[in-house]
N, C-alpha and C positions, 0 to 999 in steps of 0.2 A: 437523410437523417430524420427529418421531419414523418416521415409514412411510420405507420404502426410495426411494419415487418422488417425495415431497415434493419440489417446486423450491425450498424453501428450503435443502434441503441444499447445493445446486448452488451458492448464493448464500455460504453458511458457509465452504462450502471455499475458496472465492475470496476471501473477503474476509480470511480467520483464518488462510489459509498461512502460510506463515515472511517470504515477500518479501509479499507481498499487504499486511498489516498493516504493516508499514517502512515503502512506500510508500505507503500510503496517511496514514500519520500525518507521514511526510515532507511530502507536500504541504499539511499542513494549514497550513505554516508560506509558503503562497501558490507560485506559479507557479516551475516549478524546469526546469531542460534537462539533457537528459539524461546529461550531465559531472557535474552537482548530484548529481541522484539518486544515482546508482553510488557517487560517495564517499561520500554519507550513506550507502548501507546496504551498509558493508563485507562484502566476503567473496561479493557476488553479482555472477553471471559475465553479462558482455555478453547470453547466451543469455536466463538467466531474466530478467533484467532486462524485455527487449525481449518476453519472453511475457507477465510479468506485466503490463506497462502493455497490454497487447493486449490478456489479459483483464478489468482493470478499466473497458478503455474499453470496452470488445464490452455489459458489466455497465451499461454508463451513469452509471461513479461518478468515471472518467479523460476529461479533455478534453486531445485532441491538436493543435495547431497546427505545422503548418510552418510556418516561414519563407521566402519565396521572396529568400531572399539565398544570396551565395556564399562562405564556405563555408555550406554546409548549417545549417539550426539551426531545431529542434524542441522547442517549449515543453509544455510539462503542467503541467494543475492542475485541481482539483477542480469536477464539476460540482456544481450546486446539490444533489442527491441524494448525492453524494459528500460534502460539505459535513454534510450531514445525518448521513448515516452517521461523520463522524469525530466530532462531537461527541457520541458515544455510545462510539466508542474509546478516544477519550483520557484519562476516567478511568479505565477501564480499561487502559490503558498506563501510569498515573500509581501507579495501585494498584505494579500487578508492578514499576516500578522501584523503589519504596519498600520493597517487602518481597523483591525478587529475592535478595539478598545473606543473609536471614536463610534462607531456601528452599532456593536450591543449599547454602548452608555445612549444612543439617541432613540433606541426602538423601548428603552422605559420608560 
């Protein structure tokens, strides 16, 4: 993990981004369209949205679905390996939001 060439790095950076991690813990909460997501994770732009789920799915941790209806609509949600990997996030996500508040207040 530590050497510059490890493929786990590859994996870290994808998973541990700023949006990578929102999304990926967003879906843990099941099958969400891409109207869903965007509100859950305030503040990210159409762009990164649309790269992130591209990368998680290219990862094999995002399943995409179209819908062949009119208007358009496009479901994601977690594959079984994705599934796996969040419930290794979410205490991890549970920690930092229990102790977020004591964190940022100490680093002013």
């Amino acid at each position: 993990m530590f050497a510059a060439a490890c493929p786990s790095r590859v994996v870290l950076d994808h998973v541990t981004s700023k949006w990578g991690v929102l999304v990926l813990v967003a879906l843990a909460d099941g099958t969400q369209r891409w109207s869903d997501l965007r509100r859950r994770a305030e503040g990210i732009s159409e762009k990164m949205l649309a790269q992130t789920l591209r990368t998680l799915e290219g990862d094999g941790l995002v399943h995409r679905e179209a819908q062949p209806v009119i208007p358009p609509r496009v479901d994601y949600s977690l594959t079984p390996r994705g599934e796996e990997l969040v419930a290794h996030l979410l205490p991890l996500f549970g920690w930092v939001v229990d102790h977020a508040d004591e964190i940022v207040g100490r680093a002013r």
